[in-house]
VMD Tcl script that draws the C-alpha trace (Angstrom):
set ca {
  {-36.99 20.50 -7.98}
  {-39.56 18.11 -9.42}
  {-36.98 18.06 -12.44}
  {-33.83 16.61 -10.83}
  {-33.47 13.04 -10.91}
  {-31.51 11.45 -8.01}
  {-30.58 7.93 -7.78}
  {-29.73 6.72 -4.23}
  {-27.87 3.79 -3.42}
  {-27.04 1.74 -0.57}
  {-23.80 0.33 -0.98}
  {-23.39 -2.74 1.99}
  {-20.09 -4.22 0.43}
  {-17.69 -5.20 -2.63}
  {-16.80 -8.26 -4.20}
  {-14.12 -8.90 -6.65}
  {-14.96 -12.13 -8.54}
  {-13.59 -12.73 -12.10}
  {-15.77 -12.56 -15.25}
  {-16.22 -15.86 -15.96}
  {-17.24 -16.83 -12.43}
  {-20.04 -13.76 -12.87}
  {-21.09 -15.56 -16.20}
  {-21.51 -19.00 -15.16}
  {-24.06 -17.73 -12.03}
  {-27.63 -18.30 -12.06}
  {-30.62 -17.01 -10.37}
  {-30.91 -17.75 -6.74}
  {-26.24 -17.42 -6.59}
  {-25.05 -15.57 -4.05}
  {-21.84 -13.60 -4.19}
  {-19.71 -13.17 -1.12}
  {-19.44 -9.88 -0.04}
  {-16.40 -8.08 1.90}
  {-18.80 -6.80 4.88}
  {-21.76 -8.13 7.41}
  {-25.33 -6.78 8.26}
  {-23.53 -4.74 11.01}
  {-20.91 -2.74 9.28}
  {-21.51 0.66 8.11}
  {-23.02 1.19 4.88}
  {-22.17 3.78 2.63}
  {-25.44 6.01 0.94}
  {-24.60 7.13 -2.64}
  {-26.09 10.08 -4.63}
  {-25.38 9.88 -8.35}
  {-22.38 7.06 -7.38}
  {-20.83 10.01 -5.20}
  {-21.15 9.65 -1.31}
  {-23.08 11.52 0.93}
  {-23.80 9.51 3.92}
  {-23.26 6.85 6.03}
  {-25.79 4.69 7.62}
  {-26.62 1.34 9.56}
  {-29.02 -0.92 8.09}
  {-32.43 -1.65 10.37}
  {-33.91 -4.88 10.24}
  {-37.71 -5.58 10.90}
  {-39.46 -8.44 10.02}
  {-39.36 -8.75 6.45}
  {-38.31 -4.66 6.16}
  {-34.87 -3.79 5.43}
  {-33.84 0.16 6.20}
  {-31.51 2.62 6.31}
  {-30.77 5.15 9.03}
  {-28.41 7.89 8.24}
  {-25.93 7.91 10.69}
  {-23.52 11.06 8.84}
  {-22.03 12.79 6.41}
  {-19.97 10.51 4.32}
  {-15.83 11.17 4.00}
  {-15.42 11.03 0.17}
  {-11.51 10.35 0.90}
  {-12.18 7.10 3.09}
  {-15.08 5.99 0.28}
  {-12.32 6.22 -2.60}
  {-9.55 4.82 0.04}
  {-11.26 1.69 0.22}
  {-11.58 0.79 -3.21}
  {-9.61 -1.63 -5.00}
}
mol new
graphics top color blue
foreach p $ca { graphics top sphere $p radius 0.5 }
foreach p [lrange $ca 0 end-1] q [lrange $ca 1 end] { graphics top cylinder $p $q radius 0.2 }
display resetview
């Protein structure tokens, strides 16, 4: 098991902005996303998802707790 390399991801929301917009952005932009703090998140193994979850905040700390099993169908349903 040591072996297997995982990547997890904790994807909050999507934004669709167009190239040139990406380009022109500097350190410190921030880029509007589709969701809040208080929506659902969706955790990703690999970029395939396994869970969903609700982000924790505490203080400076920013967490995830799993709240299920993630429905591949409504993951692929909602991109665009």
């Amino acid at each position: 098991m040591d072996a297997v390399e995982i990547e997890i991801t904790v994807l909050l929301g999507r934004s669709k902005i167009p190239m040139q917009q990406l380009l022109r952005m500097g350190r410190g932009a921030v880029i509007p996303l589709d969701a809040s703090e208080y929506d659902e998140v969706w955790i990703l193994a690999n970029n395939h998802p396994i869970a969903r979850g609700e982000l924790v905040i505490d203080g400076e700390r920013v967490s995830v707790s799993v709240t299920g099993a993630a429905q591949v169908e409504d993951y692929y349903a909602t991109e665009q």
